[in-house]
Structures are given as structure tokens and as C-alpha cells.
N, C-alpha and C positions, 0 to 999 in steps of 0.2 A: 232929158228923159231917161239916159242909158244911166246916166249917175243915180237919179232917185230912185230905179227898179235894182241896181246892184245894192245901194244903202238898203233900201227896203229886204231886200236877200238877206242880206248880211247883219242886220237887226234881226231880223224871225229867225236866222241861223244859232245868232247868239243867244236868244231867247228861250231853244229848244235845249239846245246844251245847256243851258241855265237848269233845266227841268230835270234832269238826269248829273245833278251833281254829284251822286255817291253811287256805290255799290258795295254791296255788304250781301248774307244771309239774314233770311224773314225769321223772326220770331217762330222756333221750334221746338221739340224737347218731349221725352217721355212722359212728363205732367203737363201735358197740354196739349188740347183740342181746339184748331179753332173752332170749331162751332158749339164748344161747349165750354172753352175756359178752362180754368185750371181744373187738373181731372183726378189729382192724388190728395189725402187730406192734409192739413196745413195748422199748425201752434195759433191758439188762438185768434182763429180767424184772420189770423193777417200770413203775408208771406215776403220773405227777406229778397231784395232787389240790390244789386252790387253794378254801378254803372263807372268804367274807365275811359278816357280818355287819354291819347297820348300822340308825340309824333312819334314817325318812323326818321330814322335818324337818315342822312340822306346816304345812297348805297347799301342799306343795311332792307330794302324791302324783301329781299328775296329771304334772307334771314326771318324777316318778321309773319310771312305768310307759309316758311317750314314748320315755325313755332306753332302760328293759329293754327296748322290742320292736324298736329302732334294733339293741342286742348280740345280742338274738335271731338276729335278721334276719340279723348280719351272722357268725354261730359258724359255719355250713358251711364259711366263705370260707378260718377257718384252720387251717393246716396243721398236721396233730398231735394235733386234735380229736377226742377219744376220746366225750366227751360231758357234758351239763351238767343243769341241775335250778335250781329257783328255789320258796321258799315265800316265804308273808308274814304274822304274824298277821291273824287274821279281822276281830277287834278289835281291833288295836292297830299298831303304827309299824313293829313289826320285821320287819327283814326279812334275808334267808339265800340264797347263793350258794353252788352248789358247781359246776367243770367240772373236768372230767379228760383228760390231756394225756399223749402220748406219751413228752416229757421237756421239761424245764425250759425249751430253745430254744423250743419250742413254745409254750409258755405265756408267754416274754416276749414272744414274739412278737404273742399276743392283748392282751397288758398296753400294748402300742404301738400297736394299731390305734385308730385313728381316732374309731370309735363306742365305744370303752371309754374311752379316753381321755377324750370328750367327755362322756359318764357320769358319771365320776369329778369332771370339772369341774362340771359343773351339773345331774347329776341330782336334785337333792332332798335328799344325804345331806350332812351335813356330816363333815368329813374327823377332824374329833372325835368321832363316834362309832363311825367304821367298824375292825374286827377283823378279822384275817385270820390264815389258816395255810397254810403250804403244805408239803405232807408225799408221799411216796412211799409207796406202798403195794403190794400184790400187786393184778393184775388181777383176781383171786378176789371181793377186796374191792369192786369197785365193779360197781351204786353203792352207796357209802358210805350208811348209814342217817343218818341226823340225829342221833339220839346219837352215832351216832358222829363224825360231823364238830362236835357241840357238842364232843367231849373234845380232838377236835384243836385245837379254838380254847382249850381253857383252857389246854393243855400247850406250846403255841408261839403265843402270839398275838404279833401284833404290831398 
């Protein structure tokens, strides 16, 4: 009886941590409302979504989470900024980007700045595991849910 009430524990235990496998920042950003969606206007009705994946290389997290609060810090700054989002596994290396952008200029334009750039170079990730998509979608859509930005990364990854 004592074995199938600790099993039983120890199932629901795992079960619950199952539940809580990431943690990241919600879907936020100067163009965007939740209650009203995208809130700035946008190139022909659509608005440009840049979603990465990548590990963190192992020993390098504290390096990769200097970098993320450096791009944080520096997203109001650019112009087109609809808005952005960031998980990580709980347990594990992976980690997921997604920000959303007026149109394309705009988002090379954060692809140029300084503290993404500086990111890219020595955050943590190695440039061997990082995946990216970048897709246009309706303003409806965002933010994009995670499954959804995982199908945009198997369908156009690069």
C-alpha cells in the first residue's frame, strides 16, 4: 500500500513538473496590446515574425542570459518593434526567440544592432546549433504560440 501511495506521488510529481517545462518572458513590446493586438501600423497588412532556436553551449548560460538582458534592454530602441517573447527549457539547454516587426527593414535593422550582433557573437550559442525562420504573417496571428513558431522553424529553417 505504502509503495503504490509513494508511486502514485511520484507519478503526480512528475506530471506536474511536466507542466512547467519552460520559462521564458510572455509576448510583449511597444506594438502590442493584449487586448487589442497589434497596435502600430504595419506593410501591407501582414507583419514580419523572426523565430530562433538554439542551445546554450554548456557552461556558457550565464554568458547567454548577460547577452539576452543586453537585447532586451536594447528592443524599444528599434524602430518597427512590434514586439518579442523568449523561453528556455526548465531543464535543459534550449532555448527560443521570437520578435515581431513592422516589415523586413525593421528587422534587419535589429539584426545590425550592436547588442544582437554582440549576442550572436558570444552569447553562449554556438552558430551550429542555432535555427531560424522568418515568416510574414497576419497581425491576427501574433503572438504566435510556440507551436506555432516550432512549424515555422521545420517549414523554412535555416
Amino acid at each position: 500500500m505504502k509503495l503504490l501511495l509513494f508511486s502514485s506521488l511520484a507519478v503526480g510529481a512528475i506530471l506536474h513538473l511536466c507542466a512547467f517545462r519552460y520559462m521564458g518572458f510572455p509576448f510583449s513590446g511597444p506594438g502590442y496590446d493584449p487586448k487589442e493586438g497589434v497596435t502600430i501600423p504595419v506593410s501591407d497588412g501582414k507583419v514580419v515574425v523572426a523565430v530562433t532556436t538554439g542551445l546554450i553551449e554548456r557552461g556558457k548560460g550565464a554568458a547567454f542570459f548577460e547577452h539576452l538582458n543586453r537585447v532586451i534592454s536594447s528592443m524599444p530602441g528599434n524602430e518597427g518593434l512590434v514586439g518579442w517573447s523568449a523561453r528556455k527549457e526548465l531543464l535543459g539547454r534550449t532555448v527560443w526567440t521570437q520578435s515581431v516587426w513592422t516589415n523586413e527593414e525593421a528587422l534587419d535593422g535589429f539584426l545590425r544592432s550592436p547588442a544582437h550582433r554582440e549576442a550572436a557573437r558570444s552569447g553562449g550559442i554556438p552558430r551550429s546549433s542555432v535555427r531560424y525562420a522568418i515568416a510574414e504573417v497576419s497581425p491576427d496571428e501574433i503572438p504566435l504560440s510556440w507551436g506555432r513558431a516550432a512549424e515555422l522553424l521545420e517549414k523554412d529553417n535555416h
